[in-house]
N, C-alpha and C positions, 0 to 999 in steps of 0.2 A: 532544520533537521533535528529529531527526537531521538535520543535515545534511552533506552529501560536498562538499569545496571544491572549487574548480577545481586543485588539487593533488591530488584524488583523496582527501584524508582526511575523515574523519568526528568530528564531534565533538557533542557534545550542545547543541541550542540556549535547551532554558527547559525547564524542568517546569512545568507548572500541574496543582492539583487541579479537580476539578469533581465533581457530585453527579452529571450526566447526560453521555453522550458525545454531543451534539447536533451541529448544524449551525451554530448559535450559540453555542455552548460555543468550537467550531473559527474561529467569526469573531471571538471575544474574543480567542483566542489569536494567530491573525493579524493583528491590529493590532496587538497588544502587540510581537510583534516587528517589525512596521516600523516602531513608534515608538520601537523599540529601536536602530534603525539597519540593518536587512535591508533595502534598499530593493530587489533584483532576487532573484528566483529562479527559475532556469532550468525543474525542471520537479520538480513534486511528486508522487509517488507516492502513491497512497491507496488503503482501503480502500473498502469500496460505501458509505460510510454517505451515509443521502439527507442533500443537499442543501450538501454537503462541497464540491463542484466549485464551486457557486455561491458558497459562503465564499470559496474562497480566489480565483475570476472576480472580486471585487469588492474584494480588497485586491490584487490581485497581477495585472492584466487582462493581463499579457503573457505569462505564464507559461503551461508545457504542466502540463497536467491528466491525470495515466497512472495508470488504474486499473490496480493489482497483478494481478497473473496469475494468479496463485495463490489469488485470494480469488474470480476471474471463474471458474475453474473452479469451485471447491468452491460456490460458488453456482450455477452451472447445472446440476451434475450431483447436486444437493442429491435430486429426485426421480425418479433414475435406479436402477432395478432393482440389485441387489446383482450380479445374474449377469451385467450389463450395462457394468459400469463401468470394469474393466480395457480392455474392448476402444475405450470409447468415449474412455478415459483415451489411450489411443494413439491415437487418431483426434486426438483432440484438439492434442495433441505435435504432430501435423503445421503445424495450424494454427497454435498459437502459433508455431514453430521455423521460419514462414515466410521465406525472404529477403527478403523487402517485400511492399509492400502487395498488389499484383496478385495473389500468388499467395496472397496469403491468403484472399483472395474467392474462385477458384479451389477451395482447400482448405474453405472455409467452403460450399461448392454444392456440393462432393462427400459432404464431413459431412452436410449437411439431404437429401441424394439416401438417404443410408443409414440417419441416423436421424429423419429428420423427420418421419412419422408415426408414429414411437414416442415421441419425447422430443420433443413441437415447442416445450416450454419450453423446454428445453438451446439450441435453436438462435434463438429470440428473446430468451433475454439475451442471448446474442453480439451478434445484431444490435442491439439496444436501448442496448447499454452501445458499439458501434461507437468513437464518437465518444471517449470517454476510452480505448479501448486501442488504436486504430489509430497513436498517436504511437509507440508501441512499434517500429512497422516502420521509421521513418522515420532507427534509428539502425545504430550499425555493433554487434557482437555483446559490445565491452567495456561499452559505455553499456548495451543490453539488460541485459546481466545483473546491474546495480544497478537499473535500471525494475524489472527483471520481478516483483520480490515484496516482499513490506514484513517480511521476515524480519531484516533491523539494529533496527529499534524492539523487533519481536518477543524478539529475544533479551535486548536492555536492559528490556525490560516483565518477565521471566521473572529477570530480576538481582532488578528489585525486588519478586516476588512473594518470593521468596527471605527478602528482609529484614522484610517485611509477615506475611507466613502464619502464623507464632507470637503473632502479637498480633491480639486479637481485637479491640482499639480503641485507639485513641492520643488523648490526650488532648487533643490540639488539634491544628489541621491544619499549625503551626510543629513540630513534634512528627514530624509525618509528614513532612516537608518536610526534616526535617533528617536521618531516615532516608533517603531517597533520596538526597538529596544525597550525603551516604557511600556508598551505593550507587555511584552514577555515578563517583564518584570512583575508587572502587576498579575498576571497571567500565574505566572510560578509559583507564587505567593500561595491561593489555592491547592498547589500539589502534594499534597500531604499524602497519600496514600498507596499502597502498596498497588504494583499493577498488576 
């Protein structure tokens, strides 16, 4: 887990292993850091996994809950025609790239005007997931662009495939733990720059 301080920097907050990436896996790990001493977090980015919002609603009740952007598209246009998706990729641009909320509704009943008897699942995840991406509009464009995707974990998750992929087992999961940790280390080192 990553977090951005109110200084705008990032720095890594715990690794944990797990067997499954569950919903309970994610409310282990949410405890563990506020009994670590996290006791606020502004607003947590995530990806769709069910029941994730609900994890972190129950350690963290104040907190915004912003599903990634980039994971809302590539899951609505999951069964979206190949000859279809560039255009609807740009349609889509409109709506995330809204100034606020208003017009994103606007842009969201112009989308379902043009593809909603083609794609009418593309346009009820929009609506279904409403609720965790509408926090997205409510910021200024430098906050958006840390909400908008969960591409900072992404790229540390891709450090430590890096150091994993050559081994096909480690023998204990301190073993693997201490792999990443050199990882991230090395990893951090890099992090110089404001997000």
């Amino acid at each position: 887990m990553i977090g951005i301080n109110d200084d705008g920097m990032k720095d890594v907050l715990g690794i944990w292993i797990g067997e499954n990436e569950t919903s309970k896996f994610w409310l282990k790990v949410l405890t563990d850091l506020k009994n670590r001493g996290v006791q606020d977090v502004t607003i947590f980015s995530i990806d769709g996994l069910p029941g994730f919002e609900q994890a972190i609603k129950s350690t963290y009740p104040s907190s915004i809950v912003q599903r990634c952007i980039i994971h809302q598209i590539r899951s609505s246009t999951r069964y979206v025609s190949y000859k279809h998706v560039k255009e609807i990729m740009k349609d889509l641009k409109s709506v995330y790239q809204s100034p606020n909320e208003e017009a994103v509704y606007q842009m969201l009943i112009e989308f379902e005007e043009k593809w909603g008897s083609q794609y009418p699942q593309c346009i009820k995840s929009w609506k279904d997931n409403g609720s965790v991406i509408s926090p997205f509009f409510s910021y200024s464009s430098n906050i958006r662009r840390i909400m908008y995707t969960t591409n900072i974990i992404e790229n540390l998750n891709r450090q430590y495939r890096k150091v994993t992929k050559g081994k096909p087992i480690f023998p204990t999961d301190t073993a693997l733990m201490k792999s990443l940790y050199l990882a991230t280390e090395n990893a951090t080192k890099k992090w110089s720059q404001r997000q």
